[in-house]
Structures are given as C-alpha cells and as structure tokens.
VEXDRENMAR-960441 format. One record per residue (C-alpha): x, y, z; chain. Coordinates in steps of 0.2 Angstrom, whole numbers, plus 2048, in hexadecimal, padded with zeros to 3 digits. Example, Ala and Ser with C-alpha at 12.3 -4.5 7.8 and 13.67 -1.06 7.14 Angstrom:
<rs>
R   x   y   z chain
R 83E 7EA 827     A
R 844 7FB 824     A
</rs>
This chain:
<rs>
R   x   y   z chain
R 744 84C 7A8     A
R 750 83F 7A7     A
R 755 82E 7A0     A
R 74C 81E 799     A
R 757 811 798     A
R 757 808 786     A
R 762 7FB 788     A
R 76F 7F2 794     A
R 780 7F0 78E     A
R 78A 7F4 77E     A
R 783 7FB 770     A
R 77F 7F0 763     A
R 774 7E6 759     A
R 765 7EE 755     A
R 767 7FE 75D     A
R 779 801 753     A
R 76D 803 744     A
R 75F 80C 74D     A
R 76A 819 756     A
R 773 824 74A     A
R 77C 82E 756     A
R 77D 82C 766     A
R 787 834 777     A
R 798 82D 77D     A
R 7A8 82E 786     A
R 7B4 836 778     A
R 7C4 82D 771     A
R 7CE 839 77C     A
R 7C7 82F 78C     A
R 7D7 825 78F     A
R 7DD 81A 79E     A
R 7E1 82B 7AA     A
R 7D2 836 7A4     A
R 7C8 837 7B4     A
R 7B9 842 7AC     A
R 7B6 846 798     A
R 7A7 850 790     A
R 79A 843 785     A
R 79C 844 773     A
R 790 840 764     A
R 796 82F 75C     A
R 78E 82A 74C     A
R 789 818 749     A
R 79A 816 741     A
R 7A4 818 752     A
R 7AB 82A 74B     A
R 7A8 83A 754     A
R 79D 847 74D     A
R 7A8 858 751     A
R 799 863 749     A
R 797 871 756     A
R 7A5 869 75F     A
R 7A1 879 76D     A
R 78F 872 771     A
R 795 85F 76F     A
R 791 859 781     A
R 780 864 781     A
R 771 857 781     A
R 75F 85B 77F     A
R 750 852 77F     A
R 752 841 776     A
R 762 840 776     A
R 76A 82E 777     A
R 779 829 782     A
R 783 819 783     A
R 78B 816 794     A
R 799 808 792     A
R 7A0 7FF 7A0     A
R 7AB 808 7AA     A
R 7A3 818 7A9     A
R 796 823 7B3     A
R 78C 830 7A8     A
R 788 842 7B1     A
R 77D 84F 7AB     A
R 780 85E 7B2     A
R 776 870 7B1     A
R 77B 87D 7B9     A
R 789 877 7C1     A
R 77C 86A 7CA     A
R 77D 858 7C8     A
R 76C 853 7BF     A
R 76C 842 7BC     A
R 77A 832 7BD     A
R 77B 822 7B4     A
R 788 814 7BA     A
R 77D 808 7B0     A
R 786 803 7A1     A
R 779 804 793     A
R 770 80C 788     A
R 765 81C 78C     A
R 759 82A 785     A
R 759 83B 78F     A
R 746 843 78D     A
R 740 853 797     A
R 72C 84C 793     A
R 729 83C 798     A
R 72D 841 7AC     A
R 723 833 7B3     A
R 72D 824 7AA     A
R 73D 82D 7AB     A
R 74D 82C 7B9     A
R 75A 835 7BF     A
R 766 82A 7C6     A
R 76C 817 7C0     A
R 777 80D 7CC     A
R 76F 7FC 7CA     A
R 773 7EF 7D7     A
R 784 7EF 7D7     A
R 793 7F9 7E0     A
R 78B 80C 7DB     A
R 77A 807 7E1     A
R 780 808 7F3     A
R 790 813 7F3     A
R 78A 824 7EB     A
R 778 825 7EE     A
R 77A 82F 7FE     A
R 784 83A 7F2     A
R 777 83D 7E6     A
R 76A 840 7F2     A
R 776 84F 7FB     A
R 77A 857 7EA     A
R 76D 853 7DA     A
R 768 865 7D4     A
R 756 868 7D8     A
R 751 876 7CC     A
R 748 878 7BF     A
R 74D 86D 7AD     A
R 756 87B 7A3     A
R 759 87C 78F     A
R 76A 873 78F     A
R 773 867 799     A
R 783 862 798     A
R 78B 84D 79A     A
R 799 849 7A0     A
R 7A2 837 7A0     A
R 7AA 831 7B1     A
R 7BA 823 7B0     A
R 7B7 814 7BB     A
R 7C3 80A 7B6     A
R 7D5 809 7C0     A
R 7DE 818 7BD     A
R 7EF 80F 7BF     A
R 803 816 7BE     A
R 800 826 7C7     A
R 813 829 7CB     A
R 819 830 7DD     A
R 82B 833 7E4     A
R 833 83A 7F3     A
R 83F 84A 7F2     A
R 845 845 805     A
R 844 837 811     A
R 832 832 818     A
R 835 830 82C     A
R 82A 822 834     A
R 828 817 844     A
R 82D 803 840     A
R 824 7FA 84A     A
R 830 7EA 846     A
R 83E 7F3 84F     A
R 837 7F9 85E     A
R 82C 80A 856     A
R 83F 812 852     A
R 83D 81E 846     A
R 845 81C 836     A
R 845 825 825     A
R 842 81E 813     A
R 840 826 802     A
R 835 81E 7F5     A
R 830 81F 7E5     A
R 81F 816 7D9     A
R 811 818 7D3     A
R 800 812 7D8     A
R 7ED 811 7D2     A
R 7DD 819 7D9     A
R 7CA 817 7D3     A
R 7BD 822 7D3     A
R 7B0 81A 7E0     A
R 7A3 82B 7E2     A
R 7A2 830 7D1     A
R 799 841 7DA     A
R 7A4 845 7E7     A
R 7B2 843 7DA     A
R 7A6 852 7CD     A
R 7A1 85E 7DB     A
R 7B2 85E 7E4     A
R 7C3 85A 7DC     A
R 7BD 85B 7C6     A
R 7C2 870 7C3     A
R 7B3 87D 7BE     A
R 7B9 880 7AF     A
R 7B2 86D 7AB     A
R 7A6 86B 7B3     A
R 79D 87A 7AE     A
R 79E 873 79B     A
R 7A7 882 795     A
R 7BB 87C 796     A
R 7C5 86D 790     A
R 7BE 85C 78A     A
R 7C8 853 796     A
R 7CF 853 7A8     A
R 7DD 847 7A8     A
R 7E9 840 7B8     A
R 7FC 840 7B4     A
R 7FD 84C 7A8     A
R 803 85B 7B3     A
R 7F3 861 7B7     A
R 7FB 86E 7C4     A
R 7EE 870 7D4     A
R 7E4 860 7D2     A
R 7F1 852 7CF     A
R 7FE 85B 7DA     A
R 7EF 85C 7E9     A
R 7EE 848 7E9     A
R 801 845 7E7     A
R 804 850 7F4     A
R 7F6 843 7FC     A
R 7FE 835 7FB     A
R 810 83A 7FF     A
R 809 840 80E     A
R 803 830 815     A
R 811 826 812     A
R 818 827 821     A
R 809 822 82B     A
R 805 814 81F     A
R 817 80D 820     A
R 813 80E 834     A
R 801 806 833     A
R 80A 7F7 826     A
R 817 7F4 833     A
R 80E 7EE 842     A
R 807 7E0 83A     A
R 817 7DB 83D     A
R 81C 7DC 82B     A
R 82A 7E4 823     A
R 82D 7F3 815     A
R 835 7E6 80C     A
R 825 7DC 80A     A
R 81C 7EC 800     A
R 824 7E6 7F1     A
R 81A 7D7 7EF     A
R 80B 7DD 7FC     A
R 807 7EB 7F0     A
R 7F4 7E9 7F2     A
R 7F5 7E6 805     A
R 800 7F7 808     A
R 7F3 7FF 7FC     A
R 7E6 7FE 80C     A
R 7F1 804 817     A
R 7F6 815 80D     A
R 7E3 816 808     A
R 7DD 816 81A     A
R 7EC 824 81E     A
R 7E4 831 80E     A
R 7D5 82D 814     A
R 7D8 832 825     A
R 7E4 83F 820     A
R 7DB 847 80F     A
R 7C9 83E 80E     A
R 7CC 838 7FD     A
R 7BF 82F 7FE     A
R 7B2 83A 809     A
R 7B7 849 7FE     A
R 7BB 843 7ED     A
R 7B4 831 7E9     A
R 7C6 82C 7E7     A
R 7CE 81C 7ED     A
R 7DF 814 7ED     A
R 7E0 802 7E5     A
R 7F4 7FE 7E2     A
R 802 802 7E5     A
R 812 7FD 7DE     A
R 823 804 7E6     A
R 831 804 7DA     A
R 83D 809 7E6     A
R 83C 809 7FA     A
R 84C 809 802     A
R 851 80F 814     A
R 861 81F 817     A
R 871 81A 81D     A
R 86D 820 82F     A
R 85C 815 82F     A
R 867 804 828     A
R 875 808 836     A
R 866 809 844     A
R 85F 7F8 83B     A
R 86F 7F1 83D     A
R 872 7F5 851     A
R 863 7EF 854     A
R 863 7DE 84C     A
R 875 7DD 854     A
R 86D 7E0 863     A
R 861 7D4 863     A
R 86D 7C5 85C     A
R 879 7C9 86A     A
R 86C 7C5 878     A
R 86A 7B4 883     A
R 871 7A5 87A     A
R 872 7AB 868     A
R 87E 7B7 86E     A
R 888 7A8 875     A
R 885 7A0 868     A
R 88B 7AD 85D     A
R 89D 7B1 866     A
R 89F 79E 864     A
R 89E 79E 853     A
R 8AB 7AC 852     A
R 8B4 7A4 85D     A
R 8B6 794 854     A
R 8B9 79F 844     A
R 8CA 7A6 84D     A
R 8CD 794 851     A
R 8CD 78C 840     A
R 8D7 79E 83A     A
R 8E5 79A 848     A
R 8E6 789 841     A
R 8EA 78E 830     A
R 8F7 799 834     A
R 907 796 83C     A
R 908 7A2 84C     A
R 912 797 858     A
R 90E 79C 86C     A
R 903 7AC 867     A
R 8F7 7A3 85E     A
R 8F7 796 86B     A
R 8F3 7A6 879     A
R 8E7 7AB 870     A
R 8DC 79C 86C     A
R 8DC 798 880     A
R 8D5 7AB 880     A
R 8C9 7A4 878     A
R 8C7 797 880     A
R 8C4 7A0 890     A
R 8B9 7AB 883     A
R 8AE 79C 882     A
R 8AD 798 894     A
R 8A8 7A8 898     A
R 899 7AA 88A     A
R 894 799 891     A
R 894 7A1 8A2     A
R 88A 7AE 89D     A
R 87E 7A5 892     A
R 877 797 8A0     A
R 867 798 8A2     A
R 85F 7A1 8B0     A
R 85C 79B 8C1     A
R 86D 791 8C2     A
R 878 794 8D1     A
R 889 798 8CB     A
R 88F 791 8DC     A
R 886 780 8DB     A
R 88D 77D 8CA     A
R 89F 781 8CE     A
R 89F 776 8DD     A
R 895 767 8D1     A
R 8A5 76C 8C5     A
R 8B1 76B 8D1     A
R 8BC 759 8D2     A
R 8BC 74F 8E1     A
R 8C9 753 8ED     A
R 8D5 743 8EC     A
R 8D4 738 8FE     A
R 8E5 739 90A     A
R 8F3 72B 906     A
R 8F0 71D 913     A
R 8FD 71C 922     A
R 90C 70D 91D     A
R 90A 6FC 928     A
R 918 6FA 934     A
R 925 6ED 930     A
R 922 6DA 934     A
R 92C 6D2 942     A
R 93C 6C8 93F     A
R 936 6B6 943     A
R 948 6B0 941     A
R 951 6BB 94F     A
R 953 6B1 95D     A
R 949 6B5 96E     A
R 951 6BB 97C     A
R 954 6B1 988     A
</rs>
C-alpha cells in the first residue's frame, strides 16, 4: 500500500478533466488551521458532502491533490501510515505494493528535517479497510496575540545585569516544521482518530492546546529579553528587530518547552505592540545613566554647563550683591570641578607651585648724595 504520484503541482490541464473527484484540504482550512480532515472535491472546485461522516476515509484508488503549503497524512489506527510534503497529484492503491511509497519529502526542507520522525513513528501493521487523511498547514501561521497580566522581571545587560521589570503585549507567528511531531504530540485524539471536528484551529480559544503554547511563550520572555540584551542591544530595538528577537525567544521555548523536539513547532516573528518598562525600572534607568554622565570629565563638563546656565539666569535678572555672591560661588564651583576633573597622574603640588606668580625682587638700596663741589675746602 501506498501512493503513486500522478503529477507535480497544481491540478490542471488534463487531469481537471480526467479526475472527477478528487481529495483535498476543505474551504474551512484558513490562515490559523493547523490540521483539517481531506475532503472530496469535484472537478468543479465544490465539495461533495455525501456521507459527510466518512468524507476523509480513502480507499484503494482514491486520488489526492497536495497544494503547496500543505503536508498529506494518512493515518490508521491512530498510526502515521504514510506523508506527502510534495505538492502534487497522487493515487493511493493497497495492490501495486512494489511501485508504491509511503512517504514524499522531495529534495527540499522536509526531505531532511522529518525523516528521523517518520522512521521512529510510521505504523508498521498490517494495511486495514479504511484509512483516514488529514491536511497539515505549513504556511506561516501569523497574529497569534500574547499579553502580560503583571511585569516580566529580567537581567539588562546594558545596565550592568540589574534586574528590571516590563509588561508587553503582540502577537507573533510560528510554522509547523515536523508536521509528525506536531500529529503524535500536540493535535487532540478526538482528531486524530478521525471521529471528531473537521478542523483544529489556533486562536479561537481552543482551551488546553492554545492556552499550553501561550503560556510557552510568555514564559520565556524574560530569558529572551535577557539573551537580546547582551548583544549590547536595547528593548527599544525589538520594535524594528522583530525577526532578530524572534531567535532569541525561539531558542528560550526551545530550551524551556521543546517546541520544536516535542511538537514540530517553530517561532518565525514577532511583533510587540507594546513594551514598556514600570515606574521603578525607568527610576533605576535614570540613576544609572546619571551616574555614568556624572563620572570623569563629562561630569565636569556637565556642572559647567549648569553652571554657565545660572550665569546667564543671574544676568537677566537684577539681584544687586547676591547675584554677584553667587556667581563667584560659582565661580569657585568651576575651579573646584576643574580640580577634580584633571587627568590622572598630575601632582596637585607641582601645578600649584607652576601657577603660583613670581615673588616680586627687593626695591634696590637709594645712591648716597653727591658731594657739593662748590663748598670751599678747608684750609
């Protein structure tokens, strides 16, 4: 048993004539449908509903078209018995078993990533009387929505690992990247068996499922907004780094919850409508940027600049003597940040004694009167 492969790609020409019903993914298969039950189409496009409880069984000779973007899974029993990721046209026969195969990945991305998963969990019994198909999404299921009730606490490695808390709030995309994983371990038993709904659908309220991978990535924020960070970039930077910060909260699920060990699952985007820090994160922010603007010279540099600001205020308003005390306080402000911003290694002594003025030299002794050639000498 298994599948021949007809044709590669869409449906048409010949075979639209030829193939008057055929297996596919229903209308219902929208954008956030992760797995839906095959349907018989007609050659017109519309779905025949006759027996709509049996409509996913297929039996021998059945035809199936596999668009692109999707992964075909027949199941029996509950076991995986054969997977196409081929987009194409098929025929399933339980007789020609020579010719036939189980699994289609081509060359591409399915040929290398789920192969170790068919192996482990393709049913080896015996082919029964009915088998039931099943349509895998593969396509970007995008605008899953996430929020946080309280402040996520993290470690900033721009401000030296503190800890700081944000609450956030967006959505973001995953793919389905082991279309197995994601059948055996996360789609319900009720679908899987063939015997519930048509569909199994994300963001819809699907109680344990979608609540189990929000609860996912919620719980990985933090340790994805602390990863981001040492790379010496901001939380600001998430907003147009969206693809970028995906990594770094896929590699924290992954680590976390195996997404993608466990379910085939991967995250692809994220896009944060909202990230914004509490009031006691900004006031810690705030310290220490203040701190560090008030070290070495930009701190100098930075009293200066008020200093000079007070000036030109005590200009422009008349305050007689007080403003005059108050810009040499200043003044003596400035001496003293100039002090204590020279640079390393001067001696403080040395630099007073070069300052210093010259001490002025000692007034020269006055000459002692002339003699009087006009008195007459003794005699």
């Amino acid at each position: 048993m298994g599948f021949l492969k007809a044709f590669g790609g869409a449906l048409s020409g010949s075979f639209a004539n030829q193939w008057l019903e055929y297996m596919a993914p229903p209308a219902t298969m929208t954008d956030h449908v992760l797995l839906a039950k095959a349907v018989p189409v007609k050659s017109n496009g519309s779905e025949n509903n006759d027996g709509e409880e049996n409509a996913n069984v297929i039996s021998n000779g059945s035809k199936f078209l596999v668009p692109e973007g999707t992964c075909l899974i027949t199941v029996e029993n509950g076991g995986i018995v054969s997977v196409i990721a081929e987009p194409g046209g098929y025929t399933y026969t339980s007789e020609n078993v020579a010719e036939a195969k189980s699994m289609f990945a081509g060359d591409g991305f399915f040929a290398s990533t789920f192969g170790q998963s068919w192996n482990q969990f393709k049913f080896g019994g015996q082919p029964g009387n009915q088998q039931f198909a099943f349509y895998v999404n593969l396509k970007d299921i995008a605008g899953l929505r996430y929020g946080t009730q309280n402040p996520i606490r993290y470690k900033d490695a721009n401000y030296a690992n503190t800890m700081l808390a944000v609450t956030s709030n967006g959505t973001y995309t995953i793919k389905v990247v082991d279309p197995i994983l994601l059948f055996k371990n996360l789609i319900p038993v009720d679908i899987t068996s063939g015997q519930g709904r048509g569909t199994f659908e994300l963001g819809e309220g699907d109680g344990g499922v979608e609540d189990s991978l929000f609860a996912g990535f919620v719980g990985s924020l933090a340790a994805a907004l602390s990863a981001y960070t040492k790379g010496g970039k901001s939380i600001d930077d998430i907003q147009g780094g969206t693809v970028e910060f995906a990594k770094a909260i896929n590699e924290a699920v992954e680590a976390n919850y195996q997404w993608g060990t466990k379910y085939g699952l991967e995250i692809v985007n994220v896009q944060p409508m909202g990230l914004d820090w509490d009031e006691q994160s900004v006031a810690l922010i705030n310290k220490f940027n203040t701190g560090n603007l008030m070290q070495g010279g930009v701190g100098a540099a930075y009293a200066q600049t008020q200093i000079a600001e007070g000036f030109n205020a005590a200009g422009n308003n008349a305050g007689g003597a007080g403003n005059m005390m108050g810009m040499g306080m200043g003044v003596g402000m400035m001496g003293g940040m100039a002090g204590i911003a020279q640079p390393m290694g001067t001696n403080p002594v040395n630099a007073q004694q070069q300052a210093a003025p010259a001490a002025p030299a000692a007034p020269a002794e006055p000459a002692a009167p002339a003699a009087d050639e006009s008195a007459t000498p003794e005699a």
